[in-house]
VEXKOLVO-917376 format. One line per field, with one value per residue (C-alpha): residue number from 0; x, y, z. Coordinates in nm, 4 decimals. Each point is the difference from the previous one (the first is absolute). Layout:
<bapas>
pos = (NUM; ...) .
xx = (X; ...) .
yy = (Y; ...) .
zz = (Z; ...) .
</bapas>
This chain:
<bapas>
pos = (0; 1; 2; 3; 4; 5; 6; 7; 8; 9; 10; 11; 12; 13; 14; 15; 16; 17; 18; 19; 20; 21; 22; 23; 24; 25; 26; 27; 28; 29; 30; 31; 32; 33; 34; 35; 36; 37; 38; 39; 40; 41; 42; 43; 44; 45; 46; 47; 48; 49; 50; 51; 52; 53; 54; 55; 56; 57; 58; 59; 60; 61; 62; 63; 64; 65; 66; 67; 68; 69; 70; 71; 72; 73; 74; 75; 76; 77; 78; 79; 80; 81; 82; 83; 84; 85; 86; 87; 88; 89; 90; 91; 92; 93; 94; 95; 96; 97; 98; 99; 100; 101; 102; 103; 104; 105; 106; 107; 108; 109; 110; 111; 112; 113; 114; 115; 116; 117; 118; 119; 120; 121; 122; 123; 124; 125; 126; 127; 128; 129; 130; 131; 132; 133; 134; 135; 136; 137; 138; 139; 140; 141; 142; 143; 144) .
xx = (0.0000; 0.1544; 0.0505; -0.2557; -0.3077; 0.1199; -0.0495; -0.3019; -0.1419; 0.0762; -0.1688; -0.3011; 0.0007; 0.0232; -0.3439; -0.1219; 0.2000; -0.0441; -0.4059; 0.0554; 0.1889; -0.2340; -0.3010; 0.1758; 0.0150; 0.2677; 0.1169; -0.0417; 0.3304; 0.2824; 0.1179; 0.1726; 0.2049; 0.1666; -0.1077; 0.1609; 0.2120; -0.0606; 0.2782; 0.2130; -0.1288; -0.0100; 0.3734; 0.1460; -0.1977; 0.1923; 0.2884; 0.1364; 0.3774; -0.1429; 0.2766; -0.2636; 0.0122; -0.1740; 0.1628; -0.1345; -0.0470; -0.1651; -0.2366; -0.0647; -0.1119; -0.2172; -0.1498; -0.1127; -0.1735; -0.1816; -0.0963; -0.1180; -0.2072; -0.1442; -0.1496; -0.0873; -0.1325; -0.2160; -0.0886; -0.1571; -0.2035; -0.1214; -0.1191; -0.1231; -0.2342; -0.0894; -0.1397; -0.1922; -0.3088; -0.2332; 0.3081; -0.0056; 0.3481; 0.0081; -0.0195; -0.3716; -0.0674; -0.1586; 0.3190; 0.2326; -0.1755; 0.0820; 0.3352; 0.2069; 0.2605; -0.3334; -0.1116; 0.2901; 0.0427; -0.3348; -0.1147; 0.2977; 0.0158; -0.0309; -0.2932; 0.0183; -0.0124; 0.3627; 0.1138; -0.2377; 0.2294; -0.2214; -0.3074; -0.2216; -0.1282; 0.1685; 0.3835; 0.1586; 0.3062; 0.2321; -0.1526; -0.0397; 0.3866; 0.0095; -0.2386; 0.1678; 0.3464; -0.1474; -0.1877; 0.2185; 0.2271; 0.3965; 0.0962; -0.2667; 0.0831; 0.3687; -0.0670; -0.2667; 0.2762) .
yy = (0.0000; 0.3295; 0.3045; 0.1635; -0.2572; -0.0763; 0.3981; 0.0459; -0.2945; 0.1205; 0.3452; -0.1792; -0.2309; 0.2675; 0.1669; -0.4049; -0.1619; 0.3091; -0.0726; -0.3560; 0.0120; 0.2129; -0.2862; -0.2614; -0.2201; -0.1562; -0.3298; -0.2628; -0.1966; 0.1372; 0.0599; -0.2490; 0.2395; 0.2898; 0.3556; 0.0866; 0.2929; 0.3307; 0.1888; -0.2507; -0.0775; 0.3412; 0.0584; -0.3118; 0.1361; 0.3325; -0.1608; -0.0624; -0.0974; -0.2312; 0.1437; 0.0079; 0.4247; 0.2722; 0.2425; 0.3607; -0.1515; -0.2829; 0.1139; 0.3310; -0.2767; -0.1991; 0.3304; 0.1235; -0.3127; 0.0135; 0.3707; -0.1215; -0.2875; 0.2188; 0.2121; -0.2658; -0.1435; 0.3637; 0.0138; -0.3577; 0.0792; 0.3182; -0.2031; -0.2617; 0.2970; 0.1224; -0.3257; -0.0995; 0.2373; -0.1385; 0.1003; -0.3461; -0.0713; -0.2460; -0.0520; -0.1809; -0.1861; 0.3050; 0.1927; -0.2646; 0.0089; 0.3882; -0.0546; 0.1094; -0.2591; -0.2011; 0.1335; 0.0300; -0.3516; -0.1196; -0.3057; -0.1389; 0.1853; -0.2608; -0.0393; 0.2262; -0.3702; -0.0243; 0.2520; -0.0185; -0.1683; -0.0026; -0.1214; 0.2914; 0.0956; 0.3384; 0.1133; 0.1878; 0.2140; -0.2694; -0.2483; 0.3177; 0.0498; -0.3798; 0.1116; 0.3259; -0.2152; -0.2551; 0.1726; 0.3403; 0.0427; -0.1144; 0.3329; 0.0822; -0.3865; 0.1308; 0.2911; -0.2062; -0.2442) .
zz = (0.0000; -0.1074; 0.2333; -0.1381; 0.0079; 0.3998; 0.0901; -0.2645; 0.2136; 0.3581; -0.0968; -0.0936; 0.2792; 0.2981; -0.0401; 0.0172; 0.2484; 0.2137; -0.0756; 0.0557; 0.3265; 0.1696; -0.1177; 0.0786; 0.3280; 0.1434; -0.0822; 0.1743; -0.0791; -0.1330; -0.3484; -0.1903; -0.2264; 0.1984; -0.1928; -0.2952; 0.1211; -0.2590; 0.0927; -0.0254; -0.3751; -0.0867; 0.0910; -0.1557; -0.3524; 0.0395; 0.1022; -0.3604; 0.0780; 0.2831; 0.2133; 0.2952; 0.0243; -0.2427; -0.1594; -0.0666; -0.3817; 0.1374; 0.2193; -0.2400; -0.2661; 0.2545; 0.1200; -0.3279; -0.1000; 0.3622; -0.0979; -0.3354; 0.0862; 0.2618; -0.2689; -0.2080; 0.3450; -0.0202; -0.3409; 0.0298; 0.3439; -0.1723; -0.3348; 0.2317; 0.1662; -0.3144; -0.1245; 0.3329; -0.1045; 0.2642; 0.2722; 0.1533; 0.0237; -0.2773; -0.3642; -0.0639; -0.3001; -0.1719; 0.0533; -0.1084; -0.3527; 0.0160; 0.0462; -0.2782; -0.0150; 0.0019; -0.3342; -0.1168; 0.0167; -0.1599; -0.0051; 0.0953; 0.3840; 0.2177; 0.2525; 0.3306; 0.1652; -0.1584; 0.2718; 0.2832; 0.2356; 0.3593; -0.2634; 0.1477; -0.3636; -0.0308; -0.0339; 0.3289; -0.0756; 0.0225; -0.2631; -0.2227; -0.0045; -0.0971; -0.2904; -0.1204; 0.0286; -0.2349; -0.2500; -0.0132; -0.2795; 0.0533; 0.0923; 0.2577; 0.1389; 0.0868; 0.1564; 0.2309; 0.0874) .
</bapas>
């Protein structure tokens, strides 16, 4: 996994694993995996020489891709928005055939079932990214990852 898809991911995943851990209840045993440690990740995809320190080039380049795909993080809440007309929080199945990449596609977009994850019938912000990073052209796909 690239530098950029591991960051790209973590800024989509704090907004829902904040979410999450506040709904969630303890466990009752513990967890068979320890937790993947982001920092960690994050500096051994800046680290480029693997030398096991960052260097003002280093961390300059992993900086600017976190400040990019925390625009693109933006830009993709605010089209979200946008599309969620009845202001529900998610994409129904009336909106998803509004979707441009949607008609775009045609006939050959694939059902909203494709990327409806949880199975709840509608497309939270999350499974939306999954949709835009599908169905968006190449260049739009990089600058999501």
């Amino acid at each position: 996994m690239n530098h950029a898809r591991i960051l790209f991911c973590l800024l989509l995943a704090l907004p829902a694993s904040q979410a999450w851990a506040q709904a969630a209840k303890p466990a009752a045993a513990p967890q068979a995996r320890p937790a993947a440690d982001p920092a960690a990740e994050a500096f051994g995809a800046w680290d480029k020489d693997r030398n096991g320190s960052l260097s003002l080039p280093e961390f300059r380049a992993g900086w600017q891709q976190v400040q990019r795909t925390a625009e693109m993080q933006a830009r993709l809440r605010h089209q979200f928005a946008t599309v969620d007309a009845n202001k529900n929080g998610a994409i129904d199945p009336g909106e998803y055939g509004g979707l441009l990449l949607v008609k775009n596609a045609g006939k050959s977009a694939p059902q909203m079932s494709v990327f409806d994850a949880n199975k709840d019938g509608k497309l939270a912000f999350p499974e939306y990214v999954k949709l835009v990073q599908t169905l968006a052209p190449q260049e739009a796909k990089g600058a999501a990852k």
